[in-house]
N, C-alpha and C positions, 0 to 999 in steps of 0.2 A: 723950945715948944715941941710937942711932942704931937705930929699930923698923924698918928694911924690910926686908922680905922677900925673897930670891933664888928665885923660883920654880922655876929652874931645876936647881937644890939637891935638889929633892923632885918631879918633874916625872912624871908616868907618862906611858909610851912610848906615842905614836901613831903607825901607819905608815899609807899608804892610798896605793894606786894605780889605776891608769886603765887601761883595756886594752879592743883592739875585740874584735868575734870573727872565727872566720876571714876571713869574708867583708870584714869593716873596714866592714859598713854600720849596725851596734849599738854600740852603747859601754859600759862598766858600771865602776863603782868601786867598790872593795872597803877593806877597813878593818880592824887590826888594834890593840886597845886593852892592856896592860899586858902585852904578849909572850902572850897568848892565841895556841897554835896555828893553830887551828882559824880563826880571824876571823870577821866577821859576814858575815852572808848580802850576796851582792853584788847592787847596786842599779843599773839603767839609766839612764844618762845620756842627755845630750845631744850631740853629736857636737863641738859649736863647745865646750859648758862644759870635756871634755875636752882640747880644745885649750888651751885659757885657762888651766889647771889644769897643764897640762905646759911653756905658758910661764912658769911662774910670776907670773900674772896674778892669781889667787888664791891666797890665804895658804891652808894646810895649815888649821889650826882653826875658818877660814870656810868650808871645803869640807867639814869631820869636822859642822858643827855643820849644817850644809844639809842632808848626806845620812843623816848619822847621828845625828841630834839626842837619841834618848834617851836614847844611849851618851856625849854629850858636857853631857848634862845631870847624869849622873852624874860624869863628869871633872871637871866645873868647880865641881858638890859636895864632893868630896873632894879638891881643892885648896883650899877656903874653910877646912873643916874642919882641915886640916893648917895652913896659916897662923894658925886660930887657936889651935891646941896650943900652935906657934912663939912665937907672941906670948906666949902665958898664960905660958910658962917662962922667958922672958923679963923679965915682971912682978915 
């Protein structure tokens, strides 16, 4: 019997972008966790990490979990959770 798990099955949505301000000398990233409107308060970055982020130099959930750690401490709770429902009805 085959227990693994497809996370991607049960996956909550994370979006997050990068963007300067007008002037292009600030940079800020913003975040939006299970289709919440609204998204979280946008957070200043660094000019180069923006860059790195837009070349896809860093992964999407090392950049959610840097800037928005306590929104992705929750995410990665309620995936363990879920996983183990998965498994228990599986048993």
């Amino acid at each position: 019997m085959n227990l693994e798990v497809d996370i991607q099955s049960f996956d909550i949505p994370r979006i997050v972008s990068v963007y300067p301000d007008r002037a292009g000398v600030r940079w800020w990233t913003k975040a939006w966790f299970n289709n919440h409107e609204n998204g979280e308060s946008s957070v200043e970055i660094e000019r180069q990490q923006a860059i790195l982020f837009i070349l896809d130099r860093i992964e999407k959930d090392e950049w959610l979990t840097e800037y928005f750690p306590k929104q992705m401490e929750v995410y990665y709770h309620a995936i363990e959770q879920t996983k183990e429902q998965l498994l228990n009805q599986t048993l």
